[in-house]
Kinemage of the C-alpha trace (Angstrom):
@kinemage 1
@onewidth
@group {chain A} dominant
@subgroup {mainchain}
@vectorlist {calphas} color= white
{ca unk a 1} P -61.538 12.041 47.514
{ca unk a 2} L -60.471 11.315 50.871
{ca unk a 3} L -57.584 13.202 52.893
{ca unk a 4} L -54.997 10.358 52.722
{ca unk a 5} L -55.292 9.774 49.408
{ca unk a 6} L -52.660 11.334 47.377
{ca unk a 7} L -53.378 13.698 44.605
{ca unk a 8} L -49.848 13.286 42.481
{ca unk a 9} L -49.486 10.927 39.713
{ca unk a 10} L -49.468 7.124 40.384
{ca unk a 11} L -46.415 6.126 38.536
{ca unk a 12} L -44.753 3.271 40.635
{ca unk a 13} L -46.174 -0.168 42.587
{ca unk a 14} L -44.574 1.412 45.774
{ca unk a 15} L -46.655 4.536 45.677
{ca unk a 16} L -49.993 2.709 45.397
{ca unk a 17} L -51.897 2.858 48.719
{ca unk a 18} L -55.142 1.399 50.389
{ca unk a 19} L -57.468 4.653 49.661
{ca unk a 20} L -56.828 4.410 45.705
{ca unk a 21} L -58.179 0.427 45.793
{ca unk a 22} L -60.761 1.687 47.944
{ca unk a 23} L -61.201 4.578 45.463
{ca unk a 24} L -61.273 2.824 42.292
{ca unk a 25} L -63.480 -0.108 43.882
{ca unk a 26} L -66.044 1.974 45.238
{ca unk a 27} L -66.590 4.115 41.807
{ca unk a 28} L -67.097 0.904 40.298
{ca unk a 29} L -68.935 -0.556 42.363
{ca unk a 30} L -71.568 2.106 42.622
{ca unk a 31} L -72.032 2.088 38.918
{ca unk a 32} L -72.202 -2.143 38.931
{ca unk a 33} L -74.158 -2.818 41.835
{ca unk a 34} L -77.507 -1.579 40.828
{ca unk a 35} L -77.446 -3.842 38.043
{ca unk a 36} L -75.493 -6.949 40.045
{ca unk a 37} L -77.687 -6.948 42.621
{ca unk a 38} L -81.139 -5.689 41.560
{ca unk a 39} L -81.696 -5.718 37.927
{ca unk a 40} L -83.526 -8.115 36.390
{ca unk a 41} L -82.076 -11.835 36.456
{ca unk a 42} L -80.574 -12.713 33.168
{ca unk a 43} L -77.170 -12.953 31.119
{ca unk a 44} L -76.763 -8.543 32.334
{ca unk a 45} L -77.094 -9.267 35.559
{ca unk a 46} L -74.453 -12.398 35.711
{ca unk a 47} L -72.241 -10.332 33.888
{ca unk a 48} L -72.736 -7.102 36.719
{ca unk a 49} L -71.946 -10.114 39.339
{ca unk a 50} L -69.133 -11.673 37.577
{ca unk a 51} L -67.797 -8.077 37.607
{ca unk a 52} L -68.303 -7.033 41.014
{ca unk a 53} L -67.086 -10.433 42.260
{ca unk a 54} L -63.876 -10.195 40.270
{ca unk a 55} L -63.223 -7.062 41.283
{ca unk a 56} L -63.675 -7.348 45.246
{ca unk a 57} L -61.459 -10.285 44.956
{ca unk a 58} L -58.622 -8.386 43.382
{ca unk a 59} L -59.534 -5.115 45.990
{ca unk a 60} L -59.199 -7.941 48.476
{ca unk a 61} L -55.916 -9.425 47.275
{ca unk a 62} L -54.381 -5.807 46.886
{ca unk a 63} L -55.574 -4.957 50.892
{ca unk a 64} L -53.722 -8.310 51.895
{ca unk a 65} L -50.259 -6.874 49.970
{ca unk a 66} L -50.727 -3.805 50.740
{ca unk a 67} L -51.988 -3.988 54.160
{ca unk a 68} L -49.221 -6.604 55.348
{ca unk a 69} L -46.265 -6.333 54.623
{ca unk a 70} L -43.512 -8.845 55.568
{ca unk a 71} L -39.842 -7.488 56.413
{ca unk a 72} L -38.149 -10.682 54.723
{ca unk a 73} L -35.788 -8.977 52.961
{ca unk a 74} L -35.524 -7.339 49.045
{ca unk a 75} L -35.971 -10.326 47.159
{ca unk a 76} L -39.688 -10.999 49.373
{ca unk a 77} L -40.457 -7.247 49.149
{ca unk a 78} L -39.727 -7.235 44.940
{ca unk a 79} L -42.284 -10.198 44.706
{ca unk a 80} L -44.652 -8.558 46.740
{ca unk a 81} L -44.432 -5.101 44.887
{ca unk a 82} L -45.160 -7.451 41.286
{ca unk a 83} L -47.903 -8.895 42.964
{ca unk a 84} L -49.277 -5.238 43.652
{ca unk a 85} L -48.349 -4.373 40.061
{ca unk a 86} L -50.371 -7.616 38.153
{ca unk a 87} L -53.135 -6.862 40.839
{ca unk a 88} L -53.703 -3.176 40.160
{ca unk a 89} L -53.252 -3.616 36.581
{ca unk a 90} L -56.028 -5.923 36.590
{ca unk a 91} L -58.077 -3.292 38.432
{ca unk a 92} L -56.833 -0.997 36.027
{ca unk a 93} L -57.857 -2.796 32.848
{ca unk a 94} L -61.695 -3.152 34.333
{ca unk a 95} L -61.689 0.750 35.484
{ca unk a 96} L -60.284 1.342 31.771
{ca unk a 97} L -63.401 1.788 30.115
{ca unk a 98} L -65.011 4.380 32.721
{ca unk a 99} L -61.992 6.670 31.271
{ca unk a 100} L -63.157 10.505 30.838
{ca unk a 101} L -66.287 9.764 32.999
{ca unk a 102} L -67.254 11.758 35.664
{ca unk a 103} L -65.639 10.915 38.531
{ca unk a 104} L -62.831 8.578 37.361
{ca unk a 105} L -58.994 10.103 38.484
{ca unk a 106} L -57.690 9.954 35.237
{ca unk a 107} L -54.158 11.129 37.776
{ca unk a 108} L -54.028 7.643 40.490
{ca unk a 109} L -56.172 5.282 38.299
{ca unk a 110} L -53.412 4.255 35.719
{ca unk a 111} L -51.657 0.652 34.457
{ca unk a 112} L -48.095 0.331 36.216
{ca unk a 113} L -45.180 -0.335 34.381
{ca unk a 114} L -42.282 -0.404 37.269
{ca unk a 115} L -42.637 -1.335 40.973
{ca unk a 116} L -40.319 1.489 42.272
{ca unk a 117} L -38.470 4.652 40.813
{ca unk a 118} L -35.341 2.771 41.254
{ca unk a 119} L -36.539 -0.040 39.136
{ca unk a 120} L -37.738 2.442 36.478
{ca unk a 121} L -34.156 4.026 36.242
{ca unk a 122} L -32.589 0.445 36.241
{ca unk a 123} L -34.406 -0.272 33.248
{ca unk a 124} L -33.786 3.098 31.123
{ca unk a 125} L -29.850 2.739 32.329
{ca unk a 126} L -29.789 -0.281 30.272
């Protein structure tokens, strides 16, 4: 784990940072490569690529959102915080499965219901 990666729970779009995409893409990637990239050609080894090729497009799309951030206004910074949200949940649902493994953190790598903890309390207040 590296030093600017928070340890707390991931609960909220807003708290999601560069170092847990780099995090969750690396420990897949490790596992997926070997097979993506030098197992034997056939329908496994499209499947590792389709995988690995999904998944550093959506690391990629998360770095742009996360990485540069526009100062438009609320309206501009709630649209970017859903993109982050339908991103990392996509991230999330292909990390699901590695659940309980070694090295997965079970405590950042989780689906995202609310994009800030002022959204979440919105929502319950209703």
């Amino acid at each position: 784990m590296t030093a600017d990666r928070p340890v707390c729970l991931l609960r909220y779009a807003d708290e999601l940072t560069w170092a847990d995409v780099e995090a969750v893409h690396d420990y897949l990637m490790d596992g997926v490569r070997p097979l993506a990239y030098d197992g034997p050609s056939g329908n496994a080894q499209r499947t590792a690529l389709g995988f690995a090729t999904a998944l550093t497009h959506l690391a990629a799309a998360l770095h742009h959102d996360l990485l540069y951030r526009q100062s438009a206004g609320p309206a501009v910074e709630a649209e970017r915080l859903r993109r982050v949200r339908a991103t990392w949940n996509s991230v999330w649902h292909l990390a699901a499965p590695w659940r309980g493994a070694e090295g997965y953190d079970a405590r950042r790598w989780l689906q995202l219901t609310y994009l800030t903890r002022h959204d979440e309390k919105e929502h319950t207040a209703r």
